[in-house]
N, C-alpha and C positions, 0 to 999 in steps of 0.2 A: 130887391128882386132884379133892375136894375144888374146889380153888382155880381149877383148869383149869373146872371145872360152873358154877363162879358168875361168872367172867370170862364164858362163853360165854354164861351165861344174861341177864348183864347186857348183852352186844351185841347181844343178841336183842330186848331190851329196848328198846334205845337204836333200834335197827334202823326196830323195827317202829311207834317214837314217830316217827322222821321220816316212814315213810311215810304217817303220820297228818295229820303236818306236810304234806308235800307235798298230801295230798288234798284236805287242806281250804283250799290254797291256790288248789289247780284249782279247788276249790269255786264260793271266794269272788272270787278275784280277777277274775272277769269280772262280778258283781253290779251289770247295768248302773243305772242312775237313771233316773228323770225328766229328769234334766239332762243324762245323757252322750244317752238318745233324742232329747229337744230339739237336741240339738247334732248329733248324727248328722241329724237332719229338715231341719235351716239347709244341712248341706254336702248331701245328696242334691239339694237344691233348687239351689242353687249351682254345681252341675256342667254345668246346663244352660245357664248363660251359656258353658262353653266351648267347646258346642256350636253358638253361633249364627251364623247364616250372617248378611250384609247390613249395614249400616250399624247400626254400635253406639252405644247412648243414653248420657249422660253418667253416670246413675247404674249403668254397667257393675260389677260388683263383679271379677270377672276382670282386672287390667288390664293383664295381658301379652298379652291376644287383642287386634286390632285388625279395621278394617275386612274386608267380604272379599264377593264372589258382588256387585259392587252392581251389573254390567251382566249379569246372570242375566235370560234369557228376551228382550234385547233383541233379537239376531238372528232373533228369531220373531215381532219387534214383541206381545211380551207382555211382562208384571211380573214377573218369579218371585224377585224380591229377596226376601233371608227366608227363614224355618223355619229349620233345624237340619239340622246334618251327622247321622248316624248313630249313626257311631264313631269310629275312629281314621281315618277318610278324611277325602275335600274332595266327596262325592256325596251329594247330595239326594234319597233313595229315599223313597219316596211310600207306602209299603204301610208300614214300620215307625214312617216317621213320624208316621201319622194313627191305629198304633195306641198309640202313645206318648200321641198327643195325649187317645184315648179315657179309657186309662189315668191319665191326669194329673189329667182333669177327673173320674174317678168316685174317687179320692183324694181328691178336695176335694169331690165331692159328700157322701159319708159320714162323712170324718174332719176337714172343714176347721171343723169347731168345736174340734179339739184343735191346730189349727197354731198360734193367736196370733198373735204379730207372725213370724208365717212365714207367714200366709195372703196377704198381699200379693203377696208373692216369686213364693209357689208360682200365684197370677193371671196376674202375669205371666211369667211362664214358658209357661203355659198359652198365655195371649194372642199370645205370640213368633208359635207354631206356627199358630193358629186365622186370626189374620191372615194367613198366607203361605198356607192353603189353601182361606182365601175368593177369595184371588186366585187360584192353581189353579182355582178350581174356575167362576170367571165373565169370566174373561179371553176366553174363545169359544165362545160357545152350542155345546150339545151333545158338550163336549169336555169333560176333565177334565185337568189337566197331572201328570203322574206323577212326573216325575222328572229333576232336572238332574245333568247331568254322564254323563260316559262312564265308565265304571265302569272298564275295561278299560285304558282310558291313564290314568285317577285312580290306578288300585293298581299302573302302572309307575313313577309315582311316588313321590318321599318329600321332601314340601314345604308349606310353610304353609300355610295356607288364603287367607292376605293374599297371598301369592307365586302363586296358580295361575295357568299358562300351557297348561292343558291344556284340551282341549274341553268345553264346556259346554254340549253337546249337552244337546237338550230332547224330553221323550218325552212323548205322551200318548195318553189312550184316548178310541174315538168309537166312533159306532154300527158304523162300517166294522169297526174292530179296538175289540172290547169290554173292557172291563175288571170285570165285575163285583163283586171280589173287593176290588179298591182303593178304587172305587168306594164301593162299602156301606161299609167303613171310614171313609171320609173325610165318609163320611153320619152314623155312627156315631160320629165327634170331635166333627163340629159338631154335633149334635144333644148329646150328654151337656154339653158346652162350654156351651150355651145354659143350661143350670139352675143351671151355676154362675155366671154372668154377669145370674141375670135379675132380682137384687133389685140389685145395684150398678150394672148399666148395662142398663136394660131394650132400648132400640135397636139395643144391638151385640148380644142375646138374640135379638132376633126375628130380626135379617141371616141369624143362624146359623140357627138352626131353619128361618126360610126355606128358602136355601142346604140346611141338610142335604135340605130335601126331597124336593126340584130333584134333587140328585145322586141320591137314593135310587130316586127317579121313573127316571134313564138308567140307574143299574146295573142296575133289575129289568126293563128295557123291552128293551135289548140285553145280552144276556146272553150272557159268556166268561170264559174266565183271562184275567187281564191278560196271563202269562208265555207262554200261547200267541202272544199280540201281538206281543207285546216281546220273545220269546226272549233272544236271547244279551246283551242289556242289561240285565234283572231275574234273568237266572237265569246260573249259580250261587245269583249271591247272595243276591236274595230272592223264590223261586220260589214261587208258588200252590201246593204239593204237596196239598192239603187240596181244591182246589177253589173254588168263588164259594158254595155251598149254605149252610155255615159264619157268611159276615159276611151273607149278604141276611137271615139271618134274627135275626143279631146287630143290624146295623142297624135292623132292625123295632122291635127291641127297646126301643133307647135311644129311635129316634122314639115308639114308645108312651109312655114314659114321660115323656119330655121335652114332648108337645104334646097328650096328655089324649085324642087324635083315635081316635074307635072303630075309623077304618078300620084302623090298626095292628094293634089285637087282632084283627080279621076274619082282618086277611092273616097272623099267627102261627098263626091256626087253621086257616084254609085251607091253607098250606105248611108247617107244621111239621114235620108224619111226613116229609115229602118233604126238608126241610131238614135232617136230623141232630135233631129233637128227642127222637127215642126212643134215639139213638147216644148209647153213654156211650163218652166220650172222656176219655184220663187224664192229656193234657197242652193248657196253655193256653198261647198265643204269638204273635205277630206273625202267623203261619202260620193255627193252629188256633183258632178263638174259640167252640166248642161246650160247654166247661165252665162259661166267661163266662158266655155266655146262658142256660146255665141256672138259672144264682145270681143273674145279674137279675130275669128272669121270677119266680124263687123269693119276690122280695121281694113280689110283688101276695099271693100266697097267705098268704105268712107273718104278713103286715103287716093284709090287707083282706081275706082269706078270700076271695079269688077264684078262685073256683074249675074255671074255665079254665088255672088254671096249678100246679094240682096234682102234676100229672104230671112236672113241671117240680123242684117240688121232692123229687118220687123221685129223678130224676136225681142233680139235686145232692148228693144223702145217699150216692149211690153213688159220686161222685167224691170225695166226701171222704173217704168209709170204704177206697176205695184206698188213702188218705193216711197213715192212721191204723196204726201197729203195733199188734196183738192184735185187729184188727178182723178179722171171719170172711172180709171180701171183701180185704185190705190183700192190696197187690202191688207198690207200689211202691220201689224201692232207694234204701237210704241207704247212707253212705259208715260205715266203722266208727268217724267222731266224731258220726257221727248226719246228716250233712247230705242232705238231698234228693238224688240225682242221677240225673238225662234224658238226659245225654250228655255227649260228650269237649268239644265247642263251644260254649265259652260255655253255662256249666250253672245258671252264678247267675242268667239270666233264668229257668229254668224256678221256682226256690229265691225267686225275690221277686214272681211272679204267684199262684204257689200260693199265698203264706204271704200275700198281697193275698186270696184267696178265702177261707180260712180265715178271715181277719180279719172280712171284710165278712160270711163267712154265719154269724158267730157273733152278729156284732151284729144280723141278723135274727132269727137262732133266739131271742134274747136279749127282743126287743120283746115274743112269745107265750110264754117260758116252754118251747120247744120246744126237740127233740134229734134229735141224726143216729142215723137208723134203720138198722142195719149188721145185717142180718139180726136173731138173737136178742139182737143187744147191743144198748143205745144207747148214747152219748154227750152229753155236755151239751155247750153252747157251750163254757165252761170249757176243756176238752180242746180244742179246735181252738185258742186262744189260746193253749194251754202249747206246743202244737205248732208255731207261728206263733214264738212268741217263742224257741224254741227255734233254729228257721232263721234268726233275725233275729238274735240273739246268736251265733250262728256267724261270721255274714259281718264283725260286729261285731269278732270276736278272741278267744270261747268257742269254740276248735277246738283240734284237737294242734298244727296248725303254731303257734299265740300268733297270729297274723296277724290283721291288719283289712283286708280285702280292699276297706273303701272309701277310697280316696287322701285323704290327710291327719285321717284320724280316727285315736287311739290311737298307742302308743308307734311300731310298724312297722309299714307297710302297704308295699304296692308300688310301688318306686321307678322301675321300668324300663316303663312302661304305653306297649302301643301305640297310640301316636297321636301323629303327624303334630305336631301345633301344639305338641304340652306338649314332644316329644322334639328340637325344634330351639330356638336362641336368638329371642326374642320380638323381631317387627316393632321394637321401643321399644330394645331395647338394640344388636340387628342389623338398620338398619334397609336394608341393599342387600338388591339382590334374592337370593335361592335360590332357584336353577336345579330343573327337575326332578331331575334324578340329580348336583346337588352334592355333598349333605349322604348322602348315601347311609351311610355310618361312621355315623352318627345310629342310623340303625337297626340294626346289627350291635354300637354301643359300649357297654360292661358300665358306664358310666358311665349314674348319674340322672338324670331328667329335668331339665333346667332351670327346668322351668314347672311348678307342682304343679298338676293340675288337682281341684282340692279336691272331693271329694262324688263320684268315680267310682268307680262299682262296677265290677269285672277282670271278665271270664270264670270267672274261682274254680280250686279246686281239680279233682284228679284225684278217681276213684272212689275211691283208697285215701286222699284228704287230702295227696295230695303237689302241691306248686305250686309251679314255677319263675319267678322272678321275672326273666323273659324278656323281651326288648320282640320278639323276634322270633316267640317262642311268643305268637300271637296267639288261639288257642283258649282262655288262660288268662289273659291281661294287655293283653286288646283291651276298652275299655268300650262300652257302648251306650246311647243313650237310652231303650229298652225294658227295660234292665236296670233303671234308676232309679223310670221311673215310677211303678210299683205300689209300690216301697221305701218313696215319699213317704208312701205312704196309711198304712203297715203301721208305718212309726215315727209316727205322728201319733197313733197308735192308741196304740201302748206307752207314748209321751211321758206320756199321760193316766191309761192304767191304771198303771204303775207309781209306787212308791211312793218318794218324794223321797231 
């Protein structure tokens, strides 16, 4: 019996040394670097060339993409060659695009001291987009162009982007049918664009901040949803549900900052309350930009003691203490590996703008010495960065699935991602045509992609952390360029703070 005691007590032993083993494997084994973030920073940037519409430049890094959109906008006798598809489609949407672009450019405003030789890339990237919506946006007085392609017969298809035979229908907003909502966004790209642009190329700075004016001047002047306009061509897919009130005051925002001009702050003051500035809103998006602006605005008070924008950074302290677990006001849902989660749809956008505002209002709080006010608590910067890094090493491959949810980063990431270009054989090795509904098996085959489209980030996991590596479950393995954008900023950050 004896002997029976000591066997068992020694497997108990042995038992509870592995689970030791295993924990400290879960520990350790995701401890990302400096250098696996630098490297995660090169592919988020890198993803955007598979997004590019229009004649491609020699130092393409992609080069299973080829040409593609290069008679866009000509049956309207306009340019719309350029910008970026979305996602997994061949449709040029105007509202996710310009706020990708906003996104891109206040990435590199904050953290492009931490890119290095990824600041160029991450330029042009930027530049792709900014260029294709100075042409939208001055190709016809008092119009803005929104958006190529028919949404409707793009998603009956399943075809290269170099292959499309589908209409390249051209939509845009005027005073007749307003677009407010697109509009201030696309005021709101070219204006933050401008500050990154204005020590390296001052001429293409000023076009912008011009241009964003102009636009900002038609959205506030005639005033509507774009989606009212445009119904059954923006909506489903990228409906105003939030309203125009959101970017006119989001757009104000970047133009203050980006051109120094008082009248900005005038009109923040004058429209604010009317605007959502006292709304505390607990998701940022393509959609909603009411969290944004408030972490912008945030930066005058925190920075310069201005104190017209005070109020601004209450706000802000209250959306972040939603974020925050053990905070008196926290409400937001994580998955049980911890991850942020906003919805079944594509959830890693909500998981890479948040952990983008965390970033950036830590490095405010940071400048003063200051902490998020959550009722009787506070918090230091510090804690929003552990929180930040925390989402960011999830998406990375610190979760229960082991998964890197950005294509081509880490052992396993997802192989089956929907989208059109990477899931068919590439112009260069097939180069006949594909038909709209040739390739159709493409989308239904349990077979990998052919084309790795390096640096894209999926849709993500379930609530519970479960994720099918589907190409036809597009809620969880469809990428986006609004998924990346803020990514850029948020690993440029961790590149720098963490330790080699």
């Amino acid at each position: 019996m004896a002997n029976v005691n000591k066997s068992s007590f020694n497997m108990l032993i042995l038992c509870f040394t592995f689970f030791l083993f295993l924990n400290l494997c879960h520990n350790f084994a995701f401890a990302f670097t400096s250098q696996d973030y630098s490297d995660a920073l090169k592919k988020s940037i890198l993803f955007f060339e598979g997004q590019r519409s229009g004649k491609l430049p020699a130092n393409q890094r992609l080069t299973w993409r080829g040409d593609s959109g290069l008679s866009d906008g000509s049956g309207y006798h306009v340019d719309l060659v350029g910008g970026y598809y979305d996602a997994g489609d061949n449709v040029k949407f105007g509202l996710p695009m310009a706020f990708t672009t906003t996104l891109l450019a206040w990435s590199v405003i904050e953290f492009g001291s931490s890119m290095h030789n990824q600041l160029d890339n991450a330029k042009d990237a930027l530049r792709w987009s900014t260029d294709y919506l100075l042409k939208a946006a001055t190709a016809s007085p008092n119009t803005l162009y929104v958006q190529v392609g028919d949404p409707i017969q793009d998603h009956r298809c399943w075809e290269r982007p170099e292959d499309m035979d589908t209409p390249r229908n051209v939509y845009k907003v005027s005073p007749q049918n307003p677009g407010s909502d697109v509009a201030a966004e696309t005021a709101a790209a070219l204006a933050a664009a401008s500050i990154v642009f204005k020590d390296s190329d001052p001429s293409y700075s000023s076009k912008l901040l011009h241009t964003a004016q102009e636009v900002f001047d038609f959205a506030d002047k005639y005033r509507g949803r774009y989606s009212d306009s445009l119904s059954s061509v923006v909506c489903p897919f990228y409906c105003s549900y939030s309203g125009y009130n959101d970017e006119l005051l989001w757009g104000a925002s970047w133009l203050h900052r980006a051109s120094q001009d008082s009248s900005y702050l005038s009109y923040i003051q004058s429209n604010g309350q009317t605007m959502g500035a006292n709304d505390d809103d607990y998701s940022f998006s393509w959609d909603d930009k009411r969290p944004g602006t408030k972490i912008v605005l945030s930066k005058d008070f925190l920075e310069k003691s201005t104190q017209e924008f005070q109020a601004y950074k209450v706000h802000s302290d209250n959306y972040i203490c939603s974020l925050i677990p053990g905070s008196p006001s926290f409400q937001a849902q994580y998955t049980p590996g911890g991850l942020l989660f906003k919805g079944s749809e594509s959830n890693l956008q909500y998981v890479t703008a948040s952990s983008f505002l965390l970033l950036t209002y830590a490095k405010y709080l940071r400048s003063n010495g200051g902490a998020v006010s959550c009722g009787s608590s506070r918090f230091p910067a510090e804690k929003l960065v552990e929180l930040a890094k925390k989402q960011v090493d999830y998406i990375l491959g610190d979760n229960p699935a082991r998964i890197s949810y950005m294509v081509g980063f880490g052992q396993k990431y997802p192989l089956r991602v929907h989208h059109r270009g990477s899931s068919l054989p590439s112009v260069h090795t097939h180069p006949g045509h594909i038909g709209c509904s040739d390739w159709f098996q493409s989308l239904n085959s349990g077979s990998p992609n052919p084309n790795v489209l390096v640096g894209a980030i999926v849709g993500g996991p379930d609530s519970r952390d479960n994720f099918e590596d589907d190409r036809n479950n597009y809620q969880q393995s469809e990428p986006a360029t609004y998924i990346n954008a803020p990514l850029v900023g948020a690993l440029a950050f961790l590149s720098a703070e963490s330790t080699a």
